[in-house]
C-alpha positions as CSV (number, residue, x, y, z in Angstrom):
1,X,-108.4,-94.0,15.7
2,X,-105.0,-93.8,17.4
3,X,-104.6,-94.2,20.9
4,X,-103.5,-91.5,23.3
5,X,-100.6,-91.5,24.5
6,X,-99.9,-92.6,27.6
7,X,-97.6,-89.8,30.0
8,X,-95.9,-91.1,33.7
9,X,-95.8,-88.4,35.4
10,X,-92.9,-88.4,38.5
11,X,-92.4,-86.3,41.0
12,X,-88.6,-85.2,41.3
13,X,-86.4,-84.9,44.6
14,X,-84.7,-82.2,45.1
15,X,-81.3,-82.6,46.1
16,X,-79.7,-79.8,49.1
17,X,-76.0,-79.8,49.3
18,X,-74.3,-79.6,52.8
19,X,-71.2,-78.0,52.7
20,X,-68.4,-77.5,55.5
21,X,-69.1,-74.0,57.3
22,X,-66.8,-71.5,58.1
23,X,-65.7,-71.1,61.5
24,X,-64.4,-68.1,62.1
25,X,-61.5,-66.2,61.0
26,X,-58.5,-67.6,59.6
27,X,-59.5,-71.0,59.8
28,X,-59.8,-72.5,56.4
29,X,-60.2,-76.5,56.9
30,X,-61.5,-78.6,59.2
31,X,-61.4,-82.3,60.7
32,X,-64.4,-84.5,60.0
33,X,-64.5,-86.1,63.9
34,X,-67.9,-88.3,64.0
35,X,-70.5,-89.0,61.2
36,X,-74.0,-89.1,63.1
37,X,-76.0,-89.8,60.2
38,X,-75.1,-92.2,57.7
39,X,-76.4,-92.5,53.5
40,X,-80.2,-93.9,54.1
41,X,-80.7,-91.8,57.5
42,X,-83.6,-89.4,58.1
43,X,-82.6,-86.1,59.1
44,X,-84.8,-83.3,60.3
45,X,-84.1,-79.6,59.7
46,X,-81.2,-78.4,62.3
47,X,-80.3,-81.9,63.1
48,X,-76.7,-82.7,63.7
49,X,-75.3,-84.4,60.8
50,X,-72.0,-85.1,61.8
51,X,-69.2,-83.7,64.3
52,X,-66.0,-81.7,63.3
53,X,-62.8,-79.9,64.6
54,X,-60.4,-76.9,63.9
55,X,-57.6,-75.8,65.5
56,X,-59.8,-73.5,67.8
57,X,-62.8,-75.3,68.7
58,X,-64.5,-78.8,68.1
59,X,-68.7,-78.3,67.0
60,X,-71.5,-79.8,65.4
61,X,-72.6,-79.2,61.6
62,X,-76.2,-79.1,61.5
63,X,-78.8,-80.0,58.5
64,X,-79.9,-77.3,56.6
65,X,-82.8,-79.0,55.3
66,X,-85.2,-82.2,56.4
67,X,-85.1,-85.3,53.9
68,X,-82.9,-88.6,53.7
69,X,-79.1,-88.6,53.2
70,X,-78.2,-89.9,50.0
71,X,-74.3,-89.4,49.9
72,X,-71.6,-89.0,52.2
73,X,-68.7,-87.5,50.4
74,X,-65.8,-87.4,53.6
75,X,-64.8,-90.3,55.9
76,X,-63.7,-89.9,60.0
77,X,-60.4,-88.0,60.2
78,X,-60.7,-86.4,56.8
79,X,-59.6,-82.5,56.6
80,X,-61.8,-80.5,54.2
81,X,-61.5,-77.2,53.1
82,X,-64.5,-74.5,53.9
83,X,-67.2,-74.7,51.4
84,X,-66.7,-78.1,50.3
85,X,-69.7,-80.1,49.4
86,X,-69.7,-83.1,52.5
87,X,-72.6,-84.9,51.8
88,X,-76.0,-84.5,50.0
89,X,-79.6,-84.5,51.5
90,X,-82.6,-85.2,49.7
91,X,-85.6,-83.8,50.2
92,X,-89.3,-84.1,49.3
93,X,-89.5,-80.5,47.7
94,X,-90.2,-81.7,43.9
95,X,-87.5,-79.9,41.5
96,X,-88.7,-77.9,38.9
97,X,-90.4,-79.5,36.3
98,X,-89.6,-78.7,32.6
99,X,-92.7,-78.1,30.1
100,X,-94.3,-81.5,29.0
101,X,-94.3,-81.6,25.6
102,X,-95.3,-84.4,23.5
103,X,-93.0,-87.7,23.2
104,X,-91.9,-90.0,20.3
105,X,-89.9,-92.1,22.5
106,X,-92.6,-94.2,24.0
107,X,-89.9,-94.9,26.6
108,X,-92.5,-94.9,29.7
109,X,-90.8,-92.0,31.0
110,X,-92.1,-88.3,31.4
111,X,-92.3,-86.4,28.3
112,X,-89.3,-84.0,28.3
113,X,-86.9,-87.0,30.0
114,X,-84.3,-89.2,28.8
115,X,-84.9,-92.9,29.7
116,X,-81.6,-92.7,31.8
117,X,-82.4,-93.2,35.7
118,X,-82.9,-89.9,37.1
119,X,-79.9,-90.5,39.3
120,X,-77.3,-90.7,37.1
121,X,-79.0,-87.7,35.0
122,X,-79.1,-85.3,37.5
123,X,-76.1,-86.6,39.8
124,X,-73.1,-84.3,39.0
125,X,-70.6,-86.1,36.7
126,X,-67.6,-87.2,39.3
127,X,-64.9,-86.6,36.7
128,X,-60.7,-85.9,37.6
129,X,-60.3,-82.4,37.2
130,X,-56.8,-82.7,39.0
131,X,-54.8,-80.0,36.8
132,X,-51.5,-81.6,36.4
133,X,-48.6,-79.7,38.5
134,X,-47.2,-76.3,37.4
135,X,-45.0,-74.9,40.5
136,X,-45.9,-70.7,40.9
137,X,-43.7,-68.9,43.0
138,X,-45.4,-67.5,46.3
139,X,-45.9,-63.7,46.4
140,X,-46.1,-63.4,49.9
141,X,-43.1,-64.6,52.6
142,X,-45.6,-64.8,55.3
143,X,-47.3,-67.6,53.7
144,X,-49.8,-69.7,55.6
145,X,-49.4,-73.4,56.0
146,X,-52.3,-75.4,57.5
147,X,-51.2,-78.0,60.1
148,X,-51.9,-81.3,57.8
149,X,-50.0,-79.8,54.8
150,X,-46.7,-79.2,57.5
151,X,-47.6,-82.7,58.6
152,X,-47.1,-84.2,55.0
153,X,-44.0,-81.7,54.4
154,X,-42.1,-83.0,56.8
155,X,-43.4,-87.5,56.1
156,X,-42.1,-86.7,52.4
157,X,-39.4,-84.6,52.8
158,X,-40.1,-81.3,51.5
159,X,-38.6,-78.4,51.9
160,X,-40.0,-74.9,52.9
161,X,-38.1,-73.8,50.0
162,X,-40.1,-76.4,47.7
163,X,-43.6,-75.7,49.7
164,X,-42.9,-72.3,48.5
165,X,-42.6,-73.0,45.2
166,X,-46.0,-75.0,45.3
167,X,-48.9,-73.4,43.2
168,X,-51.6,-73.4,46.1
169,X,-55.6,-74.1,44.3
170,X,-56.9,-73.1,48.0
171,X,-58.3,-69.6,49.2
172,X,-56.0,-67.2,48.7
173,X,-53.4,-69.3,46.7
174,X,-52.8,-71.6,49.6
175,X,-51.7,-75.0,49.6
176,X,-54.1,-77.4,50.2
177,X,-53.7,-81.3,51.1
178,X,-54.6,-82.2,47.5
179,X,-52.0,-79.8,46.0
180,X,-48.7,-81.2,48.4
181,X,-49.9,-84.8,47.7
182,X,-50.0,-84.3,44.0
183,X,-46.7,-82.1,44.2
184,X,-45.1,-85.8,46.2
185,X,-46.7,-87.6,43.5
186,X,-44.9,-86.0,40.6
187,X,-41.5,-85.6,42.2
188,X,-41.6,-89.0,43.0
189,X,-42.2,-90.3,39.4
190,X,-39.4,-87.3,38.1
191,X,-42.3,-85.1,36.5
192,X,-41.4,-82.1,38.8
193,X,-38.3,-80.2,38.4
194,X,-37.4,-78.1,41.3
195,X,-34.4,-75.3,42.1
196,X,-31.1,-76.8,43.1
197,X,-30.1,-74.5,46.2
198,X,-26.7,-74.1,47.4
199,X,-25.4,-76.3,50.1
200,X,-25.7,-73.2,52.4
201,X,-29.2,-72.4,51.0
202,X,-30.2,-76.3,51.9
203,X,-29.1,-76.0,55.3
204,X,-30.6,-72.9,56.3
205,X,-34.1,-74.0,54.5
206,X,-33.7,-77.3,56.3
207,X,-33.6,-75.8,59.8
208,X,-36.1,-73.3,58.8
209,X,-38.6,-76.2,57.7
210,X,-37.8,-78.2,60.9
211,X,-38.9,-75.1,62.7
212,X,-41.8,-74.2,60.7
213,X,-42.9,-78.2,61.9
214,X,-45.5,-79.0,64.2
215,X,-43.7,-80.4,67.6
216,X,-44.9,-84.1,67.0
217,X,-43.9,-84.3,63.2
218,X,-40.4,-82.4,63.8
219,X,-37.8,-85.1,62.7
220,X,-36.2,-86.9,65.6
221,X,-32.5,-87.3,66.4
222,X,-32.9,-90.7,68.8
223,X,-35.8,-93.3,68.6
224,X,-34.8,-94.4,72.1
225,X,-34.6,-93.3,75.7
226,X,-32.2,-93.8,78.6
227,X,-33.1,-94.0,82.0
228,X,-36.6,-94.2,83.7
229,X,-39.6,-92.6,81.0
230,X,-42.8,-92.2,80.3
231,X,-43.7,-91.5,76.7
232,X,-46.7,-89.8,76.2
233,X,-49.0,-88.9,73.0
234,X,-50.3,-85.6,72.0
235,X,-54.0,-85.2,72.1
236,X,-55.7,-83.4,69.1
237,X,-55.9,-80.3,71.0
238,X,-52.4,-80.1,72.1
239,X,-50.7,-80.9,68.9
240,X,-52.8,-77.7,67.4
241,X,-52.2,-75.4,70.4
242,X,-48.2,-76.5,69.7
243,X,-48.6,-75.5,66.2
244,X,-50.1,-72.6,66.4
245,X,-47.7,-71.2,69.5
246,X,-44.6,-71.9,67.2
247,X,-46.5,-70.3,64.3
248,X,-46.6,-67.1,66.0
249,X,-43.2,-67.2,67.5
250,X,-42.5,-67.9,63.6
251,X,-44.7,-64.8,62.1
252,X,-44.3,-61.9,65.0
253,X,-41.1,-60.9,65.9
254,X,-41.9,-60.8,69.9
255,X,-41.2,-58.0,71.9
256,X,-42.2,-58.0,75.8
257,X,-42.6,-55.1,78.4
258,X,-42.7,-55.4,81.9
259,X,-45.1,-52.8,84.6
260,X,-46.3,-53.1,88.0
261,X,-49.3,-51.7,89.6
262,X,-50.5,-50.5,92.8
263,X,-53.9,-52.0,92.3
264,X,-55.2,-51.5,96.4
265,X,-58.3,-49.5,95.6
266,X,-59.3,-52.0,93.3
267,X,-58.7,-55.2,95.7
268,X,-60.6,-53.4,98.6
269,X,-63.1,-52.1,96.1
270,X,-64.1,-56.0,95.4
271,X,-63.9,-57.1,98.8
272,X,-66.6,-54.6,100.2
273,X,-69.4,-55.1,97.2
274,X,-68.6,-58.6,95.6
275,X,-71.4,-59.8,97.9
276,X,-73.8,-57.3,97.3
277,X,-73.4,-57.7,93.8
278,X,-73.7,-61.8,93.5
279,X,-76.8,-61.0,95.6
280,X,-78.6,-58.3,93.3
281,X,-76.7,-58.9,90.2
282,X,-76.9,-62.7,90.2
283,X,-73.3,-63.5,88.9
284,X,-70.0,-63.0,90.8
285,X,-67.9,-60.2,90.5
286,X,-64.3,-61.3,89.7
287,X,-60.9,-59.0,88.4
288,X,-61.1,-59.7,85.2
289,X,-63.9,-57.8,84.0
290,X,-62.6,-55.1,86.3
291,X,-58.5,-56.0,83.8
292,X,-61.0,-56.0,80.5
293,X,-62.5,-52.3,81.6
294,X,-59.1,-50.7,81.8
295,X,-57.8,-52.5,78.5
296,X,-61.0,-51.7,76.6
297,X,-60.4,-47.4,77.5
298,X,-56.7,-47.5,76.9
299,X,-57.7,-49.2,73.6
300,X,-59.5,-46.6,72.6
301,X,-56.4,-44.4,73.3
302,X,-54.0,-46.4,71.1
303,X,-56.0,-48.0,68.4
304,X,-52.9,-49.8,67.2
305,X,-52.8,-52.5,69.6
306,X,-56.2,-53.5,68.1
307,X,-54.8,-54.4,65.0
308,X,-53.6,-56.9,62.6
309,X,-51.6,-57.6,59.8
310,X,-51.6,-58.8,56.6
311,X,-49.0,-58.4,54.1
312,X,-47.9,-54.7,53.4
313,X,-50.7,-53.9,55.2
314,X,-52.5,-52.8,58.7
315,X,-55.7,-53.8,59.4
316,X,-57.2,-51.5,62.1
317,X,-59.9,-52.9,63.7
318,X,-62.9,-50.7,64.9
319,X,-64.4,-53.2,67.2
320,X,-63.0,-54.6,70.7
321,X,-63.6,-58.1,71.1
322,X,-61.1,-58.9,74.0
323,X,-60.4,-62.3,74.0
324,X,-60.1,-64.3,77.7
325,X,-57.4,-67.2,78.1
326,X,-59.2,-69.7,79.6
327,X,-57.7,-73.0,81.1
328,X,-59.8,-76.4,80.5
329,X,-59.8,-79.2,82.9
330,X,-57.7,-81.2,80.6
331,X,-54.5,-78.7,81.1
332,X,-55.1,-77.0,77.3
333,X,-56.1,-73.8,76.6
334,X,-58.7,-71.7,74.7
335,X,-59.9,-68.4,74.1
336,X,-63.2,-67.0,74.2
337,X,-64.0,-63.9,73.7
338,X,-66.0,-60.7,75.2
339,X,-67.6,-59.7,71.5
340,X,-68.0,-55.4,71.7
341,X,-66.9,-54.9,74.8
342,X,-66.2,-51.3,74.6
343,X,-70.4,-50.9,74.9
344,X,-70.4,-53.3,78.2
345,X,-71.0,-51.9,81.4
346,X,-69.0,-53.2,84.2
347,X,-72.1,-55.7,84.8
348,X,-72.2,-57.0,81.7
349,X,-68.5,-57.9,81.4
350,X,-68.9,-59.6,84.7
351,X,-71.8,-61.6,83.2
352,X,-70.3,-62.5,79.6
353,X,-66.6,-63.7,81.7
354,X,-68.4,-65.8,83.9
355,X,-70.9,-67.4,80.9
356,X,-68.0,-67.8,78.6
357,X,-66.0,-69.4,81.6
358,X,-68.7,-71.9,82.8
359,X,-68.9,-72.9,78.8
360,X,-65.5,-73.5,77.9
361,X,-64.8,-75.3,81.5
362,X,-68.2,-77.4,79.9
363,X,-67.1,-77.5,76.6
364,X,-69.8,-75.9,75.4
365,X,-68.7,-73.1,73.3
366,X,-69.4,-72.8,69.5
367,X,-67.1,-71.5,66.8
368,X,-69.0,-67.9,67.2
369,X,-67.7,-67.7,70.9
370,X,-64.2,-67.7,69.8
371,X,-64.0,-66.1,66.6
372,X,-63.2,-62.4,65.3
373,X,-61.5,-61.4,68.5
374,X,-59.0,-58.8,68.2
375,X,-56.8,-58.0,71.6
376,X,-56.0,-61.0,74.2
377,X,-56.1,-60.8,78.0
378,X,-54.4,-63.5,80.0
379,X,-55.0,-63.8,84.0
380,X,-51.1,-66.1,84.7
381,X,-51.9,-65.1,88.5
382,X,-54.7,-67.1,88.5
383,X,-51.8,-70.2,89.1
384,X,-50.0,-68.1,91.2
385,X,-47.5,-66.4,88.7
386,X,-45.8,-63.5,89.1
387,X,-45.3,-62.7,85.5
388,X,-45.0,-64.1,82.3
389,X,-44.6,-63.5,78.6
390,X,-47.4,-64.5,77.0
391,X,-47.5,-65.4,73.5
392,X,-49.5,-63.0,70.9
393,X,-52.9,-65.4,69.7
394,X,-52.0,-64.4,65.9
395,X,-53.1,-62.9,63.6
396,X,-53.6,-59.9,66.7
397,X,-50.7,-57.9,67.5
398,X,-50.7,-57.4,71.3
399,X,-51.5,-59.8,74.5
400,X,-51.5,-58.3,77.8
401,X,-50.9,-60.5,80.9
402,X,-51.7,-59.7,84.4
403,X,-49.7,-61.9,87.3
404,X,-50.9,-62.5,90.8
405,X,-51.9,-59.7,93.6
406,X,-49.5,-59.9,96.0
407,X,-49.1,-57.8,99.8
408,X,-45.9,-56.1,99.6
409,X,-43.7,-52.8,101.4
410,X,-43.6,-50.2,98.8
411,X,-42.7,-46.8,99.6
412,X,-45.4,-44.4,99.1
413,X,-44.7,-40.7,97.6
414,X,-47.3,-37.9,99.6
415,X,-46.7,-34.4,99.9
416,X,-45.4,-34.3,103.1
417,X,-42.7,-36.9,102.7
418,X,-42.5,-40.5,101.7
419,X,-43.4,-43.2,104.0
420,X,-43.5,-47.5,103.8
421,X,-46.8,-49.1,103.4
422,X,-48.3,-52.5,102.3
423,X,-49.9,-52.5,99.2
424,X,-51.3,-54.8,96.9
425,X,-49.0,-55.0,94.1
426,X,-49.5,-56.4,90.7
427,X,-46.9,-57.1,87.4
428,X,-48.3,-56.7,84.4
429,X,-46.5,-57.7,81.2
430,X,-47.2,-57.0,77.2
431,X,-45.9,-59.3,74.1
432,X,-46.7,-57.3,71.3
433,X,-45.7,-57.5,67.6
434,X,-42.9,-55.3,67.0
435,X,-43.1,-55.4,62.9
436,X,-46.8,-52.8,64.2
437,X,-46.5,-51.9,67.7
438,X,-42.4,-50.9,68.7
439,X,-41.2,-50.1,71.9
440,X,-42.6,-46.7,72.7
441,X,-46.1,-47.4,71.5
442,X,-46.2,-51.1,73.7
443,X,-44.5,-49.3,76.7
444,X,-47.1,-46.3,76.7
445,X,-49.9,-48.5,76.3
446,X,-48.8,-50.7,79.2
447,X,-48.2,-47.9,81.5
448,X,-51.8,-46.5,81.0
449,X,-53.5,-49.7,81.6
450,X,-51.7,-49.6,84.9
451,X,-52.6,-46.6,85.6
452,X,-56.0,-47.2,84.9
453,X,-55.8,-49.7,87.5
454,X,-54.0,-47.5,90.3
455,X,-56.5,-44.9,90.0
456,X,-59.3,-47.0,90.0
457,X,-62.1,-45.1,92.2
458,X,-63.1,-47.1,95.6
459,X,-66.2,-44.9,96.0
460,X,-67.7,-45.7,92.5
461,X,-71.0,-48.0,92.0
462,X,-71.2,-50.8,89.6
């Protein structure tokens, strides 16, 4: 009699992929900052894996599954696109396994298997899938350009007219690292033929591309210094906050108007209850929820201010999510913001300012916190300012900034004549995007937010 045939049975680990989140709107790569687990590591479920940055916010990338990490795909520094597999995780869910039927192969293995180490059979094949170069013409004139890919555009040379020109494999056709480095590739060995512009057209391109560049990459005219100086390095933060202010400049035509209001009630409003309502509301009352109020109900009188746009077309935006310039410790800037806060009582604005506040001065926010908002408020009074004119926090289309209260003689109109008194005056400016918002719409708007805050009632409850 034959023997029976011996079967190994094995159980199979499954494999979870981790991929690079998405952050919030608009952000479409980010910076690989700090591995905290390395290939061989045990991670648990929700564990931080590793630490990563965008142009908005630096945060943590949790595990999305407990097991050992086999692979790490990115190194420190690296820029990845959203979605992008980053390293691999297995875990000690068994795969599915396939029917056993009998085996010839008397290989040892489990019927149904080849005799090929189950790594390298059910490891994707790592294969080069680069397409070679075909330049496509860009449909769009307002076509984005991530910070890294202006970086490398202006080390190798290339033109805006030539990153136009580039066929982008990233969302939405845009050019990603890969695409630029294989585009510097092939014009460097003469595989890519590109237009020949006029000496006119090169010159205009050239200064359009030098503006286009962030700050530290723009080329430089001298590489020394006379006199007495002090040469200091962007940080990471500032080098993105530069970008992304000459970005705007560069996609909204800027148009500011100027206001002032009488805002007396409102100032001797806060003095009387601001200690009655720390004491029974358990968070200080400051002006700007009292500034986010007033904007959130003239809001809902022009829509158009809460809007954005994108290409041919105007995205009108049903929720208010006013966003909150917030100065760090460091001297950079960021944005939180007030998610809904047309359904917030005067209370709860006061309680998500201060939270967001404390967070951001303990860098503590996560992507979430400054994400999706739709209409910016910025407090320039809070460093003594009179005025300013703020820059719109793309891709929004209006930013409102308030300067400091100040006591001043203004004459006051009643019905039986006009008379001097001191009041607590306040400026209030508007940058708004004139391609969406022109002239009359951004002056009305302004004028009824200051209204809002002239007439404020001093006899209301909070």
């Amino acid at each position: 009699m034959g023997s029976t045939p011996e079967y190994k049975l094995y159980q199979i680990m499954a494999t979870v992929d981790l991929v690079m989140p998405k952050m919030g709107e608009s952000i479409m790569e980010a910076t690989i900052l700090k591995w905290h687990k390395n290939p061989g590591d045990h991670v648990r479920m929700d564990e931080t894996v590793l630490e990563i940055a965008t142009d908005k916010v630096d945060s943590e990338v949790p595990s999305t599954a407990e097991g050992v990490v086999s692979e790490v795909l990115f190194n420190v520094n690296d820029v990845v696109p959203i979605g992008t597999v980053i390293a691999r995780i297995k875990t000690s869910a068994p795969e599915p396994q396939p029917s056993h039927q009998p085996s010839n192969s008397g290989n040892g293995y489990a019927p149904g298997y080849s005799s090929q180490p189950e790594r390298a059979r059910t490891a994707p094949q790592m294969q080069d899938t680069t397409p070679s170069y075909k330049p496509q013409p860009s449909t769009n004139g307002n076509r984005f350009y991530s910070p890294l890919v202006l970086n490398i555009a202006a080390q190798e040379g290339v033109s805006m007219h030539e990153l136009e020109n580039i066929g982008g494999t990233g969302n939405e056709g845009r050019v990603t690292k890969k695409d630029i480095l294989q585009y510097v590739e092939h014009k460097r060995s003469g595989r890519t033929q590109t237009e020949r512009p006029s000496f006119q057209q090169t010159t205009v391109q050239g200064r359009e591309a030098q503006r286009m560049l962030p700050m530290d990459r723009q080329e430089s005219q001298t590489t020394s210094y006379n006199g007495n100086v002090e040469i200091i390095e962007m940080d990471r933060m500032r080098k993105l906050i530069a970008d992304h202010m000459v970005r705007s400049k560069h996609t909204s035509p800027h148009v500011t108007s100027f206001t002032e209001a009488d805002v007396t009630n409102l100032v001797m409003w806060r003095d009387r209850v601001k200690k009655d309502f720390e004491k029974r509301e358990g968070t200080k009352i400051t002006f700007t929820p009292l500034f986010v109020e007033a904007v959130v109900r003239c809001i809902k009188k022009f829509p158009m201010v809460n809007s954005s746009v994108e290409g041919n077309n105007i995205i009108l935006k049903k929720d208010i999510n006013i966003g909150m310039a917030t100065a760090l410790p460091n001297g950079n800037l960021i944005v939180p913001v007030i998610r809904n806060a047309d359904q917030l009582n005067l209370v709860g604005l006061a309680r998500q300012v201060n939270n967001l506040a404390d967070q951001a001065r303990n860098n503590k926010l996560k992507p979430e916190d400054i994400a999706d908002g739709t209409f910016t408020l910025t407090n320039v009074g809070t460093f003594g300012s009179l005025m300013g004119t703020p820059i719109i926090n793309q891709p929004q289309v209006a930013i409102l900034a308030v300067g400091a209260i100040k006591k001043r003689p203004v004459v006051i109109e009643t019905p039986h004549g006009d008379s001097i008194a001191i009041r607590h005056m306040m400026y209030l400016s508007l940058s708004y995007d004139h391609r969406i918002v022109d002239g009359s719409l951004g002056a009305t708007f302004l004028t009824a937010v200051a209204n809002e805050l002239e007439n404020f009632k001093g006899d209301r409850e909070y």
